[in-house]
mmCIF file of the C-alpha atoms, coordinates in Angstrom:
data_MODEL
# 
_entry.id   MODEL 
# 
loop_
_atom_site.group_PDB 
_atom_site.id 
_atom_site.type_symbol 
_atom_site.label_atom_id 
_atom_site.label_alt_id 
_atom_site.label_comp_id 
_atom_site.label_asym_id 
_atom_site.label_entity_id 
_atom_site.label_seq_id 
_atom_site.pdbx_PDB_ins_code 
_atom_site.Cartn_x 
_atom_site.Cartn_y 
_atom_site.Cartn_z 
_atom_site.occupancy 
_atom_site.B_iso_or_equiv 
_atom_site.pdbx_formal_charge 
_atom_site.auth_seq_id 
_atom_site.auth_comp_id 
_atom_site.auth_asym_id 
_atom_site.auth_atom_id 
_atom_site.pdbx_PDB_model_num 
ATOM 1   C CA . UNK A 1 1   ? -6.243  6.339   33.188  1.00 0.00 ? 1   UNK A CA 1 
ATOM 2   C CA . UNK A 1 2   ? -5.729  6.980   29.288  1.00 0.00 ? 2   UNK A CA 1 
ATOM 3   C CA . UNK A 1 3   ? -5.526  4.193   27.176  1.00 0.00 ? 3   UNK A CA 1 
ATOM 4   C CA . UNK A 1 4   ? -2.553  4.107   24.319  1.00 0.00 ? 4   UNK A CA 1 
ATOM 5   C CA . UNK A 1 5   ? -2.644  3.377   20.976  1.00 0.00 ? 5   UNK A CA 1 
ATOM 6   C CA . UNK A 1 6   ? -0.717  0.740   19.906  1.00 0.00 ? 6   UNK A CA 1 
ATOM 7   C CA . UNK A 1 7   ? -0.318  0.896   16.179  1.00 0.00 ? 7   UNK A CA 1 
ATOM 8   C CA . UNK A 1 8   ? 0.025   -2.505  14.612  1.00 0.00 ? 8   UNK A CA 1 
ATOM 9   C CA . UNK A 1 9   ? 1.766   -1.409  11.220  1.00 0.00 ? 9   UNK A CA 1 
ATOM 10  C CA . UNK A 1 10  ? 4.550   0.057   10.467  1.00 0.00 ? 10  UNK A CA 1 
ATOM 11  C CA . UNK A 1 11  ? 5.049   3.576   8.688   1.00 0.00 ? 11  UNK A CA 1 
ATOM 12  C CA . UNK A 1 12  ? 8.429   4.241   6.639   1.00 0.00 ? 12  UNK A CA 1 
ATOM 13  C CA . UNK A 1 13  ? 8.301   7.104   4.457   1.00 0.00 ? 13  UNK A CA 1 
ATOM 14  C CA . UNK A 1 14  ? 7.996   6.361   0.742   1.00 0.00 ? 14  UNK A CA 1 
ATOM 15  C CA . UNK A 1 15  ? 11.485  8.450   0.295   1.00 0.00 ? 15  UNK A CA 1 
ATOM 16  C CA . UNK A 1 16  ? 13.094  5.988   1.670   1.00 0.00 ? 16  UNK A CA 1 
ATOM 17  C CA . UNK A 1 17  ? 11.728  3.583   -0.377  1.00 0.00 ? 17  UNK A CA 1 
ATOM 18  C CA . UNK A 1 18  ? 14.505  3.133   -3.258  1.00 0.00 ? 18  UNK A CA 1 
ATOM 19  C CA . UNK A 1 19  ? 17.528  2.873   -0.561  1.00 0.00 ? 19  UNK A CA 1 
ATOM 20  C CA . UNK A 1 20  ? 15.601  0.327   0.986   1.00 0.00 ? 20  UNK A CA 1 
ATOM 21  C CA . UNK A 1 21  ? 14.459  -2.943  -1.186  1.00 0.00 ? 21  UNK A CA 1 
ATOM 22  C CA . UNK A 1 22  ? 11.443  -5.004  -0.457  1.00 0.00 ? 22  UNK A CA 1 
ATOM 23  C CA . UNK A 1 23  ? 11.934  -8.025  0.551   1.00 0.00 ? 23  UNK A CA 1 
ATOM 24  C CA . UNK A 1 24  ? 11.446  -10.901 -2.406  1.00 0.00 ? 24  UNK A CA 1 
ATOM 25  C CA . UNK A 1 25  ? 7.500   -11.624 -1.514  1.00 0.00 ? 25  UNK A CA 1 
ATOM 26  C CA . UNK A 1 26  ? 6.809   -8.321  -0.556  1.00 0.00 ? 26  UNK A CA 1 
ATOM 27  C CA . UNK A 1 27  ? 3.382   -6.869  -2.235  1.00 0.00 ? 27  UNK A CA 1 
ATOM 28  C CA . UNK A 1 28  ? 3.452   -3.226  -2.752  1.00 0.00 ? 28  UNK A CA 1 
ATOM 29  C CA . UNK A 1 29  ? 0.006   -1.752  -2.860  1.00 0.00 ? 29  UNK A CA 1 
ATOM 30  C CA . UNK A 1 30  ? -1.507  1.675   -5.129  1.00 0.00 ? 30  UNK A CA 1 
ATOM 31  C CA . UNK A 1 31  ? -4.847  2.692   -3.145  1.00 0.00 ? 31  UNK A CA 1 
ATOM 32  C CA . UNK A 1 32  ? -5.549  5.135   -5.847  1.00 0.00 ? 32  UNK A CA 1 
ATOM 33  C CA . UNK A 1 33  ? -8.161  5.032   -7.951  1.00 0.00 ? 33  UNK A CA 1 
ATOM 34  C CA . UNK A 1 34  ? -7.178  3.296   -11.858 1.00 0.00 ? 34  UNK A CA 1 
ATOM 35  C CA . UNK A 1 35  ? -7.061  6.691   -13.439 1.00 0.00 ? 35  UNK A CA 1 
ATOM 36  C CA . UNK A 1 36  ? -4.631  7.805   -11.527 1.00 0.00 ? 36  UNK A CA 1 
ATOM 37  C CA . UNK A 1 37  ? -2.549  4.372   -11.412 1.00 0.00 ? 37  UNK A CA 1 
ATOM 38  C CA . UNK A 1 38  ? -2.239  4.845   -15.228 1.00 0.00 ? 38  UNK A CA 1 
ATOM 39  C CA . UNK A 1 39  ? -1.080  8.184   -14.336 1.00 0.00 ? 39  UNK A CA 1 
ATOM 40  C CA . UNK A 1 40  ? 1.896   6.857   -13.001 1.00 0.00 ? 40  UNK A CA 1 
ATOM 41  C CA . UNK A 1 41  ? 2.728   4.316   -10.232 1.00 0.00 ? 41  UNK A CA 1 
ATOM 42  C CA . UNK A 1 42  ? 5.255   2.774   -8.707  1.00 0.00 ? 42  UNK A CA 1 
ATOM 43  C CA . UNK A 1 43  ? 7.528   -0.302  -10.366 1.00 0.00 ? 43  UNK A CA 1 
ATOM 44  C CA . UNK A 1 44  ? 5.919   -3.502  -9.509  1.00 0.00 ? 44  UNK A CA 1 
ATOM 45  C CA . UNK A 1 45  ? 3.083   -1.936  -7.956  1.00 0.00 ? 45  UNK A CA 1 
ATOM 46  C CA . UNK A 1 46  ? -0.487  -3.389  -7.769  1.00 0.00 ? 46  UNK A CA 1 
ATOM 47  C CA . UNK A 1 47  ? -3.473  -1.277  -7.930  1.00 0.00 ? 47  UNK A CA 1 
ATOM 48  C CA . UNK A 1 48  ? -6.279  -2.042  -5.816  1.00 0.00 ? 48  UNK A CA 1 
ATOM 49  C CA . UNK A 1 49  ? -8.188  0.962   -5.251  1.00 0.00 ? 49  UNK A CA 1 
ATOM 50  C CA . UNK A 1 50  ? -9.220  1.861   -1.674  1.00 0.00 ? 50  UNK A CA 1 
ATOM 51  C CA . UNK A 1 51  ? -13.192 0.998   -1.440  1.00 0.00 ? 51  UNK A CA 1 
ATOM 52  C CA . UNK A 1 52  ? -12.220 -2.272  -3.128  1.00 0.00 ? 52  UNK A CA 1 
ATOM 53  C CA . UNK A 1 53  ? -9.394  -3.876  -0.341  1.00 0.00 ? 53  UNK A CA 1 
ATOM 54  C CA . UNK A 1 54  ? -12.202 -5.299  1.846   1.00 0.00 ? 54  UNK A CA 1 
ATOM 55  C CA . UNK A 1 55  ? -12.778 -7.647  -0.957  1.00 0.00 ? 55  UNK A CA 1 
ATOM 56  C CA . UNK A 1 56  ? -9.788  -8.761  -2.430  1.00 0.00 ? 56  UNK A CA 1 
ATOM 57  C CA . UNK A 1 57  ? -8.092  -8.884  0.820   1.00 0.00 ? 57  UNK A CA 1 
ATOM 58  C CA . UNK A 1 58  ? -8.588  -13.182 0.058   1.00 0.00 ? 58  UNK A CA 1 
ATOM 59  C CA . UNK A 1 59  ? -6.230  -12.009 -3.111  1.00 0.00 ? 59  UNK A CA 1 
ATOM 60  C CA . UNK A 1 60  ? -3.087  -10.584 -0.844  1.00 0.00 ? 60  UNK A CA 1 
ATOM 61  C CA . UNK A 1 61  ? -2.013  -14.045 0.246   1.00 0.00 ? 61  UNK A CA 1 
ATOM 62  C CA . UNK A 1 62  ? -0.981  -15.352 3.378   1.00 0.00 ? 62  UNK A CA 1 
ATOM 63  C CA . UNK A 1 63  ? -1.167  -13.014 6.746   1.00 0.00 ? 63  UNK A CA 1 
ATOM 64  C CA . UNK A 1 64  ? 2.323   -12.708 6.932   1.00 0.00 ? 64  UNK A CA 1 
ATOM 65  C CA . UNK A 1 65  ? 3.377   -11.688 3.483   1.00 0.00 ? 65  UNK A CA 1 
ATOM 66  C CA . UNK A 1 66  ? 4.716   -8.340  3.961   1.00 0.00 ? 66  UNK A CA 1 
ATOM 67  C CA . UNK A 1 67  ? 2.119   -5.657  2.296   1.00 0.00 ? 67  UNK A CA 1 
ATOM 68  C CA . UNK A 1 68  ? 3.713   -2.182  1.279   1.00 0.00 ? 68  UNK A CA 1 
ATOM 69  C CA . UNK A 1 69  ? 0.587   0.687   0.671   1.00 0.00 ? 69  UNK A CA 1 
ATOM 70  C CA . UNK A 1 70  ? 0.827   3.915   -0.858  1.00 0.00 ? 70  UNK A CA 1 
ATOM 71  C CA . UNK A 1 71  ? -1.657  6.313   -2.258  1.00 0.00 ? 71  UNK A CA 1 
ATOM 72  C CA . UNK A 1 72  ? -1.329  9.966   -3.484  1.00 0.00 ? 72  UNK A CA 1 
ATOM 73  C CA . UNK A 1 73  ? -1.059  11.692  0.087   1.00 0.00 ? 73  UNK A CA 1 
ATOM 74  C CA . UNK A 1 74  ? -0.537  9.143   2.672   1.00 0.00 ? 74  UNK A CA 1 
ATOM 75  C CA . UNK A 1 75  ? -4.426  9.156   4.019   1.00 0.00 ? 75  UNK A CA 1 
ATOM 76  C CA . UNK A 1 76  ? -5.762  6.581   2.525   1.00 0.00 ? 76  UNK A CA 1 
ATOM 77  C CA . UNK A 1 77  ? -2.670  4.461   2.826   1.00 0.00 ? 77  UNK A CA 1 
ATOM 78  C CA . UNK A 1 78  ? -3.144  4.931   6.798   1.00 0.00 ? 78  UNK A CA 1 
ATOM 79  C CA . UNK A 1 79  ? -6.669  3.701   6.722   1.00 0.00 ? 79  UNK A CA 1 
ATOM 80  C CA . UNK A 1 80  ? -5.915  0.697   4.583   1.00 0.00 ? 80  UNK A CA 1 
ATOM 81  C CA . UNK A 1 81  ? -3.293  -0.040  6.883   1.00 0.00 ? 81  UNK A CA 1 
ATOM 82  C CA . UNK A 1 82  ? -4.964  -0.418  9.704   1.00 0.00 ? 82  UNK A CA 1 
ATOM 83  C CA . UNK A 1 83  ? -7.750  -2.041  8.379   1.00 0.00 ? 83  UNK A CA 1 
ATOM 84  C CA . UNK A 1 84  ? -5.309  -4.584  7.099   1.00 0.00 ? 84  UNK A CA 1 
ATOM 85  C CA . UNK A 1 85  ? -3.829  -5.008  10.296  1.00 0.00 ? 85  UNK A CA 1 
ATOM 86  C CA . UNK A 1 86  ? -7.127  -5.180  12.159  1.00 0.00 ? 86  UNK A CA 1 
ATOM 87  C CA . UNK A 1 87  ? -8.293  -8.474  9.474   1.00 0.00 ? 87  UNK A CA 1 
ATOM 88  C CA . UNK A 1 88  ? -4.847  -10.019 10.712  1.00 0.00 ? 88  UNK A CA 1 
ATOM 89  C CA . UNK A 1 89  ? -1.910  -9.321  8.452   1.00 0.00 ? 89  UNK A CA 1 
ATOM 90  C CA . UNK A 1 90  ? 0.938   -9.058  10.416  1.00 0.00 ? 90  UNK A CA 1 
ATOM 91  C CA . UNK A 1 91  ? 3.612   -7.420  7.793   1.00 0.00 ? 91  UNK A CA 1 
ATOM 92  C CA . UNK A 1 92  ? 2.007   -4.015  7.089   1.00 0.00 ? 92  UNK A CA 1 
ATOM 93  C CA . UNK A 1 93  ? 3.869   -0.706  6.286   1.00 0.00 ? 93  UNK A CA 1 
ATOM 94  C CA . UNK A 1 94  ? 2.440   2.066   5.186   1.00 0.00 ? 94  UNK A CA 1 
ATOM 95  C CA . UNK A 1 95  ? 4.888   4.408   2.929   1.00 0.00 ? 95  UNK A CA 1 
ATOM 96  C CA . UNK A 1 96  ? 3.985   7.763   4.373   1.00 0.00 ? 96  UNK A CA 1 
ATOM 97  C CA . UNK A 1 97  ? 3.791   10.955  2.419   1.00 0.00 ? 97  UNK A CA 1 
ATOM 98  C CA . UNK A 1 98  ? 2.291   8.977   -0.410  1.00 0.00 ? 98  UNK A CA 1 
ATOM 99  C CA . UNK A 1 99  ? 3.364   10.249  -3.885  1.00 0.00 ? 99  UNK A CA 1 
ATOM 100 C CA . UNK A 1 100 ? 3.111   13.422  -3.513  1.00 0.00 ? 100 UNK A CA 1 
ATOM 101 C CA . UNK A 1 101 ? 6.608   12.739  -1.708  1.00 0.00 ? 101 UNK A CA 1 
ATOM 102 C CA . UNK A 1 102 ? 7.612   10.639  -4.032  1.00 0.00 ? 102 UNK A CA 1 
ATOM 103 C CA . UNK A 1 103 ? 10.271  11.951  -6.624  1.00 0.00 ? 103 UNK A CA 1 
ATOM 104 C CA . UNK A 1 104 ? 11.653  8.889   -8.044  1.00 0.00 ? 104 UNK A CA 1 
ATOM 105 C CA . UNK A 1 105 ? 10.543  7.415   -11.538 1.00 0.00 ? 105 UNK A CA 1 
ATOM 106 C CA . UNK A 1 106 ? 7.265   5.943   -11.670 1.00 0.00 ? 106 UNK A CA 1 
ATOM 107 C CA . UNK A 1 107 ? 5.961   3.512   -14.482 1.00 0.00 ? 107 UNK A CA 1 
ATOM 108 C CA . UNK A 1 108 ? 3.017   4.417   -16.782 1.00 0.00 ? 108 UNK A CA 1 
ATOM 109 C CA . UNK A 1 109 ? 0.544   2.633   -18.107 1.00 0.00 ? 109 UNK A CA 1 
ATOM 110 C CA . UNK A 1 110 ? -2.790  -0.009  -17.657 1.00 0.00 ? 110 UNK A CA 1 
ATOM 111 C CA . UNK A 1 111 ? -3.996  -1.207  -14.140 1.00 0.00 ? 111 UNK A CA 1 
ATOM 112 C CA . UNK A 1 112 ? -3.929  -4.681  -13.779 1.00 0.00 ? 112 UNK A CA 1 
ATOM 113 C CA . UNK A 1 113 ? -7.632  -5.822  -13.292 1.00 0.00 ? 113 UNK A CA 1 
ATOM 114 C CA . UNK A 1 114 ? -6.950  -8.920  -11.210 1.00 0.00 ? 114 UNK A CA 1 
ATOM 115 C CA . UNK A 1 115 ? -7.768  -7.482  -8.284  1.00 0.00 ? 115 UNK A CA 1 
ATOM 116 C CA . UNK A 1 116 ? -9.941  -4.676  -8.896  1.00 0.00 ? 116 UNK A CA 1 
ATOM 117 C CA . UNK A 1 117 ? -12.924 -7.435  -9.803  1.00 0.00 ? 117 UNK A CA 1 
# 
């Protein structure tokens, strides 16, 4: 008998993204790494890049604060999601498509180094 895959995030595609507001306490998430967050990111966007999550996961706040993740394609995003899902936060989405997708306005400028230490 095959087993099925239960997914335990969500995945909404980053297009959707400014129809669709985050809710007040949401935490939206740049995997990339800080060279390309100064690049351009999204508004209100945190960067913590990708090998780092594991250990600022502490950082994200309580298990049920819902976590939005992006990267440049979408593959990292996926990854990050499940691991986040897998250490017990129960809010995930992953924005799909990543922002190569993406063709709203993104802010330039500094990462913020509070979690990325």
């Amino acid at each position: 008998m095959r087993k099925l895959f239960h997914r335990a995030y969500q995945t909404r595609s980053i297009r959707k993204l400014s129809r669709i507001p985050l809710p007040p306490n949401a935490l939206l998430i740049d995997l990339r790494e800080p060279e390309e967050f100064q690049c351009g990111h999204l508004s209100g966007a945190i960067n913590i890049p990708s090998g780092f999550l594991s250990a600022c996961m502490g950082q994200l706040g309580s298990f049920s604060r819902p976590l939005f993740v992006y990267c440049q394609s979408g593959e990292r995003s996926k990854k990050a999601c499940r691991l986040l899902a897998e250490s017990g936060f129960s809010q995930v989405t992953n924005l799909s498509g990543g922002l190569d997708l993406w063709d709203g306005i993104l802010e330039i400028g500094p990462y913020s180094e509070k979690f990325v230490r």
